[in-house]
C-alpha positions as CSV (number, residue, x, y, z in Angstrom):
1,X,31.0,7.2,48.6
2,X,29.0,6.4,45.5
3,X,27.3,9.2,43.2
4,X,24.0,8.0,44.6
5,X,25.5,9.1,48.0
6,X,26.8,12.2,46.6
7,X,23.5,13.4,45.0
8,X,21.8,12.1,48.0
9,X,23.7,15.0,50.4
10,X,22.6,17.8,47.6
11,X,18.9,16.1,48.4
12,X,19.4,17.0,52.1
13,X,21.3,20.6,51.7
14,X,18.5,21.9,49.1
15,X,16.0,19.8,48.1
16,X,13.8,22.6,46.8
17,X,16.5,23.9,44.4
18,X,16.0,23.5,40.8
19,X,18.0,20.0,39.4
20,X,16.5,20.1,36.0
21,X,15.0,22.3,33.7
22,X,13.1,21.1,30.9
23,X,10.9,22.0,28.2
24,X,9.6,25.0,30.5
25,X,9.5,22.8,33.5
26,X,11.8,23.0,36.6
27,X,12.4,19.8,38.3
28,X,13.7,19.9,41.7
29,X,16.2,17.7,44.0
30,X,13.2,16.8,45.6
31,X,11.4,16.1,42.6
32,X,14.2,13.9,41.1
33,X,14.9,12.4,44.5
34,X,11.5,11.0,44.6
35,X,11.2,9.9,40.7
36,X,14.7,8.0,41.4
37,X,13.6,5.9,44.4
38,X,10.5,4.7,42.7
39,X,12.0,3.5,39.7
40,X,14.5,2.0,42.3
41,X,11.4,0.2,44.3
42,X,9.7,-0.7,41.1
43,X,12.6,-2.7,39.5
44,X,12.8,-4.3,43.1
45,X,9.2,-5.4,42.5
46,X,9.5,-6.2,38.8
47,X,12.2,-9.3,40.3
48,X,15.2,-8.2,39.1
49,X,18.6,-8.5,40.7
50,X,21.3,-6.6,41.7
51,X,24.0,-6.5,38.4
52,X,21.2,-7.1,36.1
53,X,21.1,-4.9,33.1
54,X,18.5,-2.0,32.7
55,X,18.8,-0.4,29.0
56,X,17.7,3.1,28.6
57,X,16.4,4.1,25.1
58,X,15.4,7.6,25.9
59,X,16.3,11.3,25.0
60,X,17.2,13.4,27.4
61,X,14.6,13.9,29.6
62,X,13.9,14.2,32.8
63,X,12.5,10.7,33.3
64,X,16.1,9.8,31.6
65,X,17.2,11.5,34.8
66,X,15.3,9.8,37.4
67,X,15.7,6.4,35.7
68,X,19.4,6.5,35.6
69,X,19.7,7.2,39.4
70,X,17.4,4.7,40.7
71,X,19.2,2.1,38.6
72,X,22.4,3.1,39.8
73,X,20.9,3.1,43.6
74,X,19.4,-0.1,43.2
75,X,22.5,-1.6,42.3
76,X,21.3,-2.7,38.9
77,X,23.7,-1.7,35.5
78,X,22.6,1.2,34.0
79,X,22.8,0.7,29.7
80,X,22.3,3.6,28.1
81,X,21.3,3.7,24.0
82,X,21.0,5.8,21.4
83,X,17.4,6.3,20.9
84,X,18.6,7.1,17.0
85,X,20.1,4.0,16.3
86,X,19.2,1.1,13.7
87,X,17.2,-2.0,14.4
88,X,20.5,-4.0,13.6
89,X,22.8,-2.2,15.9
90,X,19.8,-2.4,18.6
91,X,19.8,-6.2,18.0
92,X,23.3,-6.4,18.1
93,X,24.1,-4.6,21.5
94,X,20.5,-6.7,22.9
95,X,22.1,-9.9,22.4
96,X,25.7,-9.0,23.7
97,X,24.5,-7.2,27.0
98,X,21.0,-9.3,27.8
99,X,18.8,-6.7,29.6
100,X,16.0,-7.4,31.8
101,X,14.6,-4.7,31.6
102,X,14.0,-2.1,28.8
103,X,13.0,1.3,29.2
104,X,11.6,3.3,25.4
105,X,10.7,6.4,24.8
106,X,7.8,8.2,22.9
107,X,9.5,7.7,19.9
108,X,11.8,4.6,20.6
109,X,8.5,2.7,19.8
110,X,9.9,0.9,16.1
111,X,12.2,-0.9,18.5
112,X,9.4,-3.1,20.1
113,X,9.3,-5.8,17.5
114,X,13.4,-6.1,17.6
115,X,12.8,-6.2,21.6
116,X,10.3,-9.0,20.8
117,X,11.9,-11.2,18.6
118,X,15.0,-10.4,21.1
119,X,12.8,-12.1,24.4
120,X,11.3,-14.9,22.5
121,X,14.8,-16.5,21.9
122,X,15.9,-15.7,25.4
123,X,14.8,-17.7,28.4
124,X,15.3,-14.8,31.1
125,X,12.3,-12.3,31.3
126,X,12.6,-8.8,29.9
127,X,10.4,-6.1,30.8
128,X,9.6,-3.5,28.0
129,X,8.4,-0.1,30.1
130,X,7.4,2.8,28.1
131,X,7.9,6.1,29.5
132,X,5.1,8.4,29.7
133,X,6.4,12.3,28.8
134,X,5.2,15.2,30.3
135,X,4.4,14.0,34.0
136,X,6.6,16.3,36.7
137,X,7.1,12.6,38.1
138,X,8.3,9.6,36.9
139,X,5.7,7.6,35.6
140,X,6.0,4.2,33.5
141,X,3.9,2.2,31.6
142,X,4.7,-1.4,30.9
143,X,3.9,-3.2,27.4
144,X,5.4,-6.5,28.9
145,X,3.5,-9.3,30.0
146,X,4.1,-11.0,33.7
147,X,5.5,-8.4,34.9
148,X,3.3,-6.8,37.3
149,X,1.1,-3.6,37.5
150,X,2.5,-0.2,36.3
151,X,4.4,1.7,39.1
152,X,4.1,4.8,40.0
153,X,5.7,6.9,42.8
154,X,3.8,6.1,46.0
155,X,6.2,7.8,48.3
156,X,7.8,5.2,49.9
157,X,11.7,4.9,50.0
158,X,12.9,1.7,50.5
159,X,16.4,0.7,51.0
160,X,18.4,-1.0,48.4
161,X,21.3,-3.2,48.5
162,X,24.5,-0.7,49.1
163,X,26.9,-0.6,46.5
164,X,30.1,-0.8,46.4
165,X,32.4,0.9,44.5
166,X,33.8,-2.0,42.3
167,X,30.8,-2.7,41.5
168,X,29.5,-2.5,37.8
169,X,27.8,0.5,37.6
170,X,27.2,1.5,33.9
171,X,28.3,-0.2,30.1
172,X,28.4,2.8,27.7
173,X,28.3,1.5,24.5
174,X,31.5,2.6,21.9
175,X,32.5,1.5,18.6
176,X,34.3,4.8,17.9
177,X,34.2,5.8,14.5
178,X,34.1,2.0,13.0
179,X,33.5,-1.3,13.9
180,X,31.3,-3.5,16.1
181,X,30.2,-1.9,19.6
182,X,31.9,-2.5,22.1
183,X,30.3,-2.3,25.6
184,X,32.6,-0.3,27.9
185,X,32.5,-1.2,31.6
186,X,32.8,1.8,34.1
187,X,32.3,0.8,38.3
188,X,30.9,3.3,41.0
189,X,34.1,4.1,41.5
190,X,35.5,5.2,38.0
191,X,31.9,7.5,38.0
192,X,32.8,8.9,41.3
193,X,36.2,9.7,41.0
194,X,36.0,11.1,37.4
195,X,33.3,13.2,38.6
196,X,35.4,14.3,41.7
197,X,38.4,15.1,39.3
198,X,36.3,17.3,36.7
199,X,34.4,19.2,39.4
200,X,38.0,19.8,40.7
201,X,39.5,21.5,38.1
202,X,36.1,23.5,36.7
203,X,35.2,24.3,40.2
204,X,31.6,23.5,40.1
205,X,29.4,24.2,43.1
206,X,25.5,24.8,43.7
207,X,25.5,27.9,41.9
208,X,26.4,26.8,38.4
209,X,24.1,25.4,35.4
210,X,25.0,23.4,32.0
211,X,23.2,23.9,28.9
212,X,23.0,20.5,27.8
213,X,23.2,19.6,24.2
214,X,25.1,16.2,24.3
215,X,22.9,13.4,25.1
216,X,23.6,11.4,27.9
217,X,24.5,8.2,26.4
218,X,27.4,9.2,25.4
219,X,30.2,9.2,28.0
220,X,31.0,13.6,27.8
221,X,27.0,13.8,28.3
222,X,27.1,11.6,30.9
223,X,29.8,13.3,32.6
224,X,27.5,16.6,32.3
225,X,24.6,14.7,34.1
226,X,26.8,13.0,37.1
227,X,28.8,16.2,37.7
228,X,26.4,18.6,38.1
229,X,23.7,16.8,40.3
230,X,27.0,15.7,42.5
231,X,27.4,19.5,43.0
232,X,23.8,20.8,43.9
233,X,24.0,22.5,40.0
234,X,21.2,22.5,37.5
235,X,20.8,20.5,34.4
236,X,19.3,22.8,31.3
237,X,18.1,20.3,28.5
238,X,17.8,21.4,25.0
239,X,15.2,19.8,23.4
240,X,17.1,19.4,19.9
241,X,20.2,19.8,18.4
242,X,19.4,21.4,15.1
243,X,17.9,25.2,16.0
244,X,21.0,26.5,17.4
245,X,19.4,30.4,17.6
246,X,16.9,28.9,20.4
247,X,19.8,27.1,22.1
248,X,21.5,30.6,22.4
249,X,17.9,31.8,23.8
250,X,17.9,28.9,26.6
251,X,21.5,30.0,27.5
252,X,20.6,33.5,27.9
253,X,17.0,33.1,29.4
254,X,18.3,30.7,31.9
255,X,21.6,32.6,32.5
256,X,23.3,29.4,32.5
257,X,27.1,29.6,33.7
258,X,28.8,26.7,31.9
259,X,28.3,25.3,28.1
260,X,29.8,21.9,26.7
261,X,30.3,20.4,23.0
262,X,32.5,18.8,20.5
263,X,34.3,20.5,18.0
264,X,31.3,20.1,15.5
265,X,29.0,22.1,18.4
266,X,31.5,25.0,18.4
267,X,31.6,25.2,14.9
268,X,27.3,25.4,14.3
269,X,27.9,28.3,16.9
270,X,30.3,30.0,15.4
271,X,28.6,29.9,11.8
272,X,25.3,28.6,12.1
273,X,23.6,30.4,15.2
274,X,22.9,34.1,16.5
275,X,25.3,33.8,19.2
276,X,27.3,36.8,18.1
277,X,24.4,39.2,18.6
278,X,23.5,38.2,21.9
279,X,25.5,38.5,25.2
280,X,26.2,36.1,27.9
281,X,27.2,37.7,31.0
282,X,26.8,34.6,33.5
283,X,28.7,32.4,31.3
284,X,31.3,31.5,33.6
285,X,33.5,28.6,31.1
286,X,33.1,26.9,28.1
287,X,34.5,22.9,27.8
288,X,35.2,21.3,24.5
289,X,35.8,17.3,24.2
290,X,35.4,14.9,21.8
291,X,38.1,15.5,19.5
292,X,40.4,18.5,18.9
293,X,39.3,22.3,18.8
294,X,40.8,23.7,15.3
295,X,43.6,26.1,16.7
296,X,41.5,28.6,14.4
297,X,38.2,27.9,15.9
298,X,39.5,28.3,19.7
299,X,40.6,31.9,18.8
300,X,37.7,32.3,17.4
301,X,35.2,31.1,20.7
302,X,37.4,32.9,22.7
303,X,36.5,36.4,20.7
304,X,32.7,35.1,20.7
305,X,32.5,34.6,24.3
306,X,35.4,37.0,25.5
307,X,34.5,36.8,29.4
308,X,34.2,33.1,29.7
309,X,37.1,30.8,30.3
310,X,37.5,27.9,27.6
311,X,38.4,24.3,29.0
312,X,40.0,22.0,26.2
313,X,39.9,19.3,27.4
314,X,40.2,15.2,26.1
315,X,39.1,11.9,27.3
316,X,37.9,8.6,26.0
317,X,34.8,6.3,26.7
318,X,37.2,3.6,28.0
319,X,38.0,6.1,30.9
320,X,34.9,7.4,32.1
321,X,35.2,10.7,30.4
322,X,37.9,13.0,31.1
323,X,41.7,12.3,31.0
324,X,43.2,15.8,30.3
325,X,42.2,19.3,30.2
326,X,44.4,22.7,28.7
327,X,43.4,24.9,31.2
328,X,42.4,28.6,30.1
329,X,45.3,30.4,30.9
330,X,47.9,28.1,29.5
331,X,46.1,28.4,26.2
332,X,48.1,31.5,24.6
333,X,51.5,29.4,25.5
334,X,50.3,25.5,24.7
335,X,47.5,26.3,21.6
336,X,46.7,22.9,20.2
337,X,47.9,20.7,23.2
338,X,45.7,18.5,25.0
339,X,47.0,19.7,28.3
340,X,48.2,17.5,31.1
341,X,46.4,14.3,33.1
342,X,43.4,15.6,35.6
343,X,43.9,14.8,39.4
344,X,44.4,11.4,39.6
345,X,45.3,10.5,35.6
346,X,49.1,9.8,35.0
347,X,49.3,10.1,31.0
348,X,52.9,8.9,29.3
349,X,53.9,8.9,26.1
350,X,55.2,5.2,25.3
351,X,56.3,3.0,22.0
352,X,55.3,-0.2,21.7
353,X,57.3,-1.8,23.8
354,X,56.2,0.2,26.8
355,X,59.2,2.0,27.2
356,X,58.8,5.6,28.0
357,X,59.9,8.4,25.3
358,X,61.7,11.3,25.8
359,X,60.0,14.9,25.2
360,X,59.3,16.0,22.0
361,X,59.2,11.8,20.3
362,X,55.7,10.7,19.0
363,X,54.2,7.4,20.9
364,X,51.0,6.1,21.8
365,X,49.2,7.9,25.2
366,X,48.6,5.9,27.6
367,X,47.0,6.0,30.5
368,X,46.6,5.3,34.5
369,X,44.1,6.3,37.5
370,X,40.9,5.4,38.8
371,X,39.1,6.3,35.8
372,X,40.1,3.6,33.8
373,X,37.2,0.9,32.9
374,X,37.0,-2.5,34.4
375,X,37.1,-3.8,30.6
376,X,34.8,-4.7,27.2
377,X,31.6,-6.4,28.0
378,X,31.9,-10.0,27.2
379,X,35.2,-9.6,25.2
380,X,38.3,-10.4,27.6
381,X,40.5,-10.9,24.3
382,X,39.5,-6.7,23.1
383,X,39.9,-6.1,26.9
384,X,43.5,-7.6,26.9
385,X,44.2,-5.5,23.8
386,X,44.2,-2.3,25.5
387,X,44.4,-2.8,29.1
388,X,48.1,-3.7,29.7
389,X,50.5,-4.0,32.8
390,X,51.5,-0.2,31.8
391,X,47.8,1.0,31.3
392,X,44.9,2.0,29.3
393,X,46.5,2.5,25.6
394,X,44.4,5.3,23.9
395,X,45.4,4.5,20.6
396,X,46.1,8.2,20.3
397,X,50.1,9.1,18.9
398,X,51.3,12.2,20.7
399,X,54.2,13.9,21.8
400,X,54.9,15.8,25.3
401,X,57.0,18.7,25.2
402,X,59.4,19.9,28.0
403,X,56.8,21.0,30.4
404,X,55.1,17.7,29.7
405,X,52.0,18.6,27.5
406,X,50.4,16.8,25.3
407,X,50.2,17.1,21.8
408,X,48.3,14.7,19.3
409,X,49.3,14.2,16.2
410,X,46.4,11.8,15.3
411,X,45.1,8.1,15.8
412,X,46.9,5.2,14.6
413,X,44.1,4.3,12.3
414,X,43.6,8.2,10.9
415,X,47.4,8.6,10.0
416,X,47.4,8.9,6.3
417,X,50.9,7.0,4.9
418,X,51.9,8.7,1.1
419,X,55.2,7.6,0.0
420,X,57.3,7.1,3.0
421,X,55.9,9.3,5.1
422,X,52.7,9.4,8.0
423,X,51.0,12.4,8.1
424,X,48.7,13.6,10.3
425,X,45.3,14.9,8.8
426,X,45.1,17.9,11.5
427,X,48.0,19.6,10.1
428,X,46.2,19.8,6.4
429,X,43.1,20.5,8.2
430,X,44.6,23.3,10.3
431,X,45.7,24.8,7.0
432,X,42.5,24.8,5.1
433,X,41.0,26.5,8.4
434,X,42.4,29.3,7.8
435,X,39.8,30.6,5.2
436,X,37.0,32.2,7.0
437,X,34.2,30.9,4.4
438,X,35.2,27.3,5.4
439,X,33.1,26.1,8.3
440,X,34.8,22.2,8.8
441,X,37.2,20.3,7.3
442,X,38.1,16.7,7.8
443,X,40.9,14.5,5.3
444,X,41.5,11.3,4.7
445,X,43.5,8.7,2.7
446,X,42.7,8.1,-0.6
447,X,44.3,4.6,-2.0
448,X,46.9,5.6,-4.8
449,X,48.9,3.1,-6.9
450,X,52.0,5.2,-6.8
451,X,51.8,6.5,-3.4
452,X,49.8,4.4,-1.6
453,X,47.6,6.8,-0.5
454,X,47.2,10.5,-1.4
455,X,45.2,13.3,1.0
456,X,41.4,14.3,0.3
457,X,40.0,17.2,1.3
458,X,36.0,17.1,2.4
459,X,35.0,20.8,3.0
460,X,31.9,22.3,5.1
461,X,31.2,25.8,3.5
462,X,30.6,28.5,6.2
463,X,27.8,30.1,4.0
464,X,25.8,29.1,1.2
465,X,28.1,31.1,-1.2
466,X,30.3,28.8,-3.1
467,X,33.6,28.1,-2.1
468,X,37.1,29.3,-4.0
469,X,38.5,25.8,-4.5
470,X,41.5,27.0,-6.1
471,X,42.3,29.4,-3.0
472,X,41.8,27.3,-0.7
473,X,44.5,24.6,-2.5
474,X,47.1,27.6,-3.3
475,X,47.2,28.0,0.4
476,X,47.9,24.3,1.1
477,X,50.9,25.0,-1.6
478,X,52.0,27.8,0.5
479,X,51.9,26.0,4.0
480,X,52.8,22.5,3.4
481,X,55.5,20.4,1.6
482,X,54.4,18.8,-1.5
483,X,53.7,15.5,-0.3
484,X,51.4,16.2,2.4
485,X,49.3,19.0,0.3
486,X,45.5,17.3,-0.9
487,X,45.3,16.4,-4.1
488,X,41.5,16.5,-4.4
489,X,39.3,18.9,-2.7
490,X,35.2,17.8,-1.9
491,X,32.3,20.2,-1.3
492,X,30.3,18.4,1.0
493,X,26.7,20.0,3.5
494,X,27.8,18.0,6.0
495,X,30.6,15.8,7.7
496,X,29.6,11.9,8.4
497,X,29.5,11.6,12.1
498,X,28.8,9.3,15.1
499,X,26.4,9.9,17.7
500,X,29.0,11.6,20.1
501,X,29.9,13.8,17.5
502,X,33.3,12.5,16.1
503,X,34.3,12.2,12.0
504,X,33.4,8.9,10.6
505,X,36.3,8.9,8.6
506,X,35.8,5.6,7.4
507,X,32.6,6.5,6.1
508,X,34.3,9.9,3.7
509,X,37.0,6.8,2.9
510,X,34.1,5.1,1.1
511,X,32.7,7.2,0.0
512,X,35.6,8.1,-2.3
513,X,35.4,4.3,-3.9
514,X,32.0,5.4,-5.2
């Protein structure tokens, strides 16, 4: 069964209930439904064939919504894009996937004359469709030439060729924290069975709602989007990401049950929004992803939002979403482990040889089940790299313990080495947590002629009051050897980060060399 399939049934079971709400508007299955299939009859029209790419540059939106599941019905590739990106890194990801169809919104428009110069050098077509905002359905424009009239939903469902569920469903584009993107290739069946697995273990169902603050083209986002319409649940889109107070008054307006972020999300909560003076009574669970939730922060979300049940969970492009979730009650025993593998994920801790290490041993994660990607777009050599005969390697180091959870102790490429030792920059950062006027904290290798490299602190203040810097380091002398306390603490507004939310570290690595 495919997730068209699966949204299909909710269709049938309630098609007037509410699938998204939107800048004041409800949407329902019906509503979506009908958006989906037109967009699905329109690229039938337009000529293009089954596996051929269709790149979404659009916020989330509800014609983000409609778009997405009439590619995926249509049996087209769905290639969703950062609407915030730069001409290059547009160019870049252009060239490597070769689209025939792109899809821009409002303000995705400074992106034509890169699509331009991208279709002159091409001989395949490419349609350019602009998406016109603020229409309850899904309504395109199109700014390319020969490619017929502009489509709109005339009612008519037609039916497209069936998927199946090897099929090439979706390349989410990934380049981590550094380096070149890398197009990450996920089937109907990795969607549909990492769907299955998280609405397992959060026990979603028709009566529960997302705020929805991550944007869908990154892989947690999209998780948000598949699971709920799977479920008959309701999709509540912010409209920004910087006035957290009015997040906090969607959540409450719209009693929404279930809210996801990153660390960095729980962190503007906790210091930078009015979530402490409101209350929250059909908040049903919390889920953080994207990195790890400070052992200091959890305690303090759970305090925040004392009736709601906190997933902490972790995951990875390169396997649809979700490989692992702590579950709320084993938090008080397991604080700061990554939990054990979902339904259907085997995780082991391996060196690299493959052989498996005994409990308590640090080793790379790696992982098997359906989840797992087909491989890199166009780049069998990256593909080779990290899909091996034992499975997905993470390139997270970890240790289980007895019971066989997870711990991470950092990523091979974060692991700061001073003298003869590794250290992981969580442990510092744990430290320096501990002062409530510190709102984030992230620390990196700094190159050293003696050591070879020495730890850097970069430091978020929690307020606009200035920080005790000399505190703050006579409590790393307190908690940590000598060789893993920093040497230099930063003052900084804000931490670099990716789209998805993660630490450029490379980025705070430079910026020390200036």
């Amino acid at each position: 069964m495919t997730l068209w399939s699966l949204f299909e049934i909710q269709v049938q079971l309630r098609p007037a209930a509410v699938a998204v709400h939107h800048d004041g508007v409800d949407y329902t299955y019906q509503d979506v439904w009908e958006g989906a299939n037109a967009f699905a009859n329109w690229l039938e029209d337009a000529g293009t064939d089954p596996g051929d790419r269709v790149v979404l540059l659009l916020p989330n939106c509800i014609q983000y919504v409609t778009c997405f599941l009439g590619i995926l019905k249509s049996g087209r590739v769905a290639v969703p894009l950062n609407p915030g990106m730069s001409t290059t890194e547009l160019e870049t990801i252009l060239e490597d996937c070769r689209p025939r169809v792109v899809i821009l919104g409002e303000a995705s428009h400074a992106f034509e004359e890169t699509i331009a110069r991208f279709r002159d050098r091409i001989s395949v077509p490419v349609a350019v469709l602009s998406v016109i905002n603020g229409s309850q359905q899904l309504a395109v424009t199109e700014t390319a030439e020969g490619n017929g009239e502009p489509h709109r939903n005339n009612g008519v469902v037609r039916n497209c060729l069936p998927q199946r569920l090897r099929d090439l469903a979706q390349i989410l584009y990934t380049s981590g924290t550094t380096g070149r993107p890398k197009g990450v290739m996920l089937s109907h069946r990795n969607l549909v069975s990492n769907c299955q697995s998280i609405v397992n273990y959060l026990a979603l169902d028709h009566r529960d709602s997302v705020l929805v603050v991550l944007p869908f083209f990154y892989s947690y986002g999209n998780s948000l989007l598949i699971t709920h319409l799977s479920t008959g649940a309701r999709l509540v889109l912010a409209n920004d990401v910087v006035f957290w107070n009015r997040h906090m008054d969607l959540l409450e307006q719209q009693r929404v049950t279930g809210f996801a972020g990153v660390p960095s999300t729980f962190a503007m909560l906790l210091f930078r929004s009015n979530a402490a003076r409101k209350k929250f009574p059909d908040l049903r669970y919390l889920t953080c992803a994207g990195g790890g939730l400070l052992p200091s922060h959890v305690a303090k979300v759970r305090e925040l939002f004392p009736h709601s049940e906190l997933f902490l969970m972790y995951g990875q492009t390169e396997a649809t979403a979700r490989l692992s979730t702590l579950m709320p009650e084993e938090i008080d025993e397991k604080l700061g482990s990554i939990g054990r593998g979902i339904p259907g994920v085997t995780l082991t801790v391996l060196d690299s040889e493959g052989r498996r290490l005994p409990s308590g041993e640090v080793g790379e994660i790696v992982a098997r089940g359906p989840g797992i990607m087909l491989g890199y777009w166009n780049d069998p050599e990256g593909t080779r790299r990290v899909l091996r005969p034992e499975g997905l390697r993470t390139g997270d180091l970890a240790y289980a313990d007895a019971d066989g959870h997870l711990f991470i102790i950092g990523r091979n490429n974060d692991m700061i080495k001073t003298g003869a030792y590794r250290i992981s920059p969580h442990e510092i950062e744990d430290v320096i947590l501990r002062h409530d006027d510190v709102a984030e904290v992230a620390v990196v290798g700094d190159p050293d002629e003696m050591w070879g490299e020495i730890p850097v602190a970069f430091v978020v203040p929690a307020t606009d009051h200035s920080l005790d810097i000399e505190k703050i380091l006579e409590t790393c002398r307190q908690s940590l050897p000598r060789y893993k306390q920093p040497r230099r603490i930063r003052v900084v507004d804000t931490l670099p980060r990716t789209a998805s939310g993660k630490v450029r570290r490379t980025a705070l690595r430079e910026s020390l060399r200036c």
